[in-house]
N, C-alpha and C positions, 0 to 999 in steps of 0.2 A: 418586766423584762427590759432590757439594756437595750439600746439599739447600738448597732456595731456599726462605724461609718468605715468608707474606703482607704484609709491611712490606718487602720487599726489593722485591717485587713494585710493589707500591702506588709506589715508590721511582722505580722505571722508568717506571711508566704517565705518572707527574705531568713526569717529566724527559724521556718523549718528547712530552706534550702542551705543555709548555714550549717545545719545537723547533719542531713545527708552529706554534704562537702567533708566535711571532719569524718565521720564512718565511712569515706570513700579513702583519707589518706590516712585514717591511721588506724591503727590497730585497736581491738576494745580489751586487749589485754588479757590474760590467762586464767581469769577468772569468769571470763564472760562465756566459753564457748563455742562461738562462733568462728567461722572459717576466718572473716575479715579477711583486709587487703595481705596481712603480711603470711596467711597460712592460705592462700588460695593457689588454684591449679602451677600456678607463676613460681611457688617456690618448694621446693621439693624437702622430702624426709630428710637430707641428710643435708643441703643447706640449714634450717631449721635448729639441727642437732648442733653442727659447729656453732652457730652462733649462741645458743645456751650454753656450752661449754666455754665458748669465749667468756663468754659475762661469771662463771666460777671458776677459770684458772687465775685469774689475781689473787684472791684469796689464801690458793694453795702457794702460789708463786711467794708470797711475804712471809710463808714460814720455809722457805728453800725447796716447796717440792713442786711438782706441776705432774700432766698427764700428756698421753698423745693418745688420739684416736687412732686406732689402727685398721679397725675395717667395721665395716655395720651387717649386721644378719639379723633379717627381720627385720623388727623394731626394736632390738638390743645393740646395743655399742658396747664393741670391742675395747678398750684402753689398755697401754703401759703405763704405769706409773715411774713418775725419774724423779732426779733426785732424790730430798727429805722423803717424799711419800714409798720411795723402793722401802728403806728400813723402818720406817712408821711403825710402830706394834701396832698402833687404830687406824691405821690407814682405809680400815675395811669397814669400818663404821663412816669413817671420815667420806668415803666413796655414796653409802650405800644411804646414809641418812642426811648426808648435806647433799653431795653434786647429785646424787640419782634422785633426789624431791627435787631440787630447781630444776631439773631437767623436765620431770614428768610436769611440777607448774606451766611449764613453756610448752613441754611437747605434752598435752594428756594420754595420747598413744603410744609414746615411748613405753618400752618394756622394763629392761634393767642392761645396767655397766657389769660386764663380765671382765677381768682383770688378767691378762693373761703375760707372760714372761717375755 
């Protein structure tokens, strides 16, 4: 058996209070589950929601089209589509299997993008 002396010790304490410190500022990402700092009481459903939609309108923006949120029901979003995405024949694929997974990856309780006029 190893004996542990107080420097090895000290070693640990500072390297787990390191971990805590990092799960205190940032998020463990949308695969992990958990509330973390950026899904907790502090930031609400529809905070949350814009900024997943932020992070996939560049995308639609570089083929001419983009969206707007227009109202939340539930845990579904509203959207108009403008631009390119108005006459899109796939636009409804483009909604439903690109932005509505990144969204649910970010939001797991998100429902679905209803598309409305």
């Amino acid at each position: 058996m190893s004996k542990v002396n107080d420097q090895h010790l000290d070693e640990i304490a500072a390297a787990r209070a390191q971990t805590d410190y990092n799960r205190a500022v940032e998020p463990c990402g949308p695969s992990c589950g958990c509330a973390g700092p950026l899904r907790g009481a502090e930031e609400d459903f529809e905070t949350r929601l814009k900024a997943a939609l932020e992070k996939v309108r560049p995308f639609l923006q570089m083929d001419g089209g983009d969206l707007e949120l227009v109202a939340i029901e539930d845990n579904n979003a509203l959207i108009r589509l403008m631009g390119a995405c108005q006459s899109c024949s796939i636009s409804t694929v483009h909604m439903k299997m690109g932005v509505e997974t990144a969204i649910k990856k970010e939001i797991p309780e998100f429902g679905e993008l209803i598309t409305i006029d």
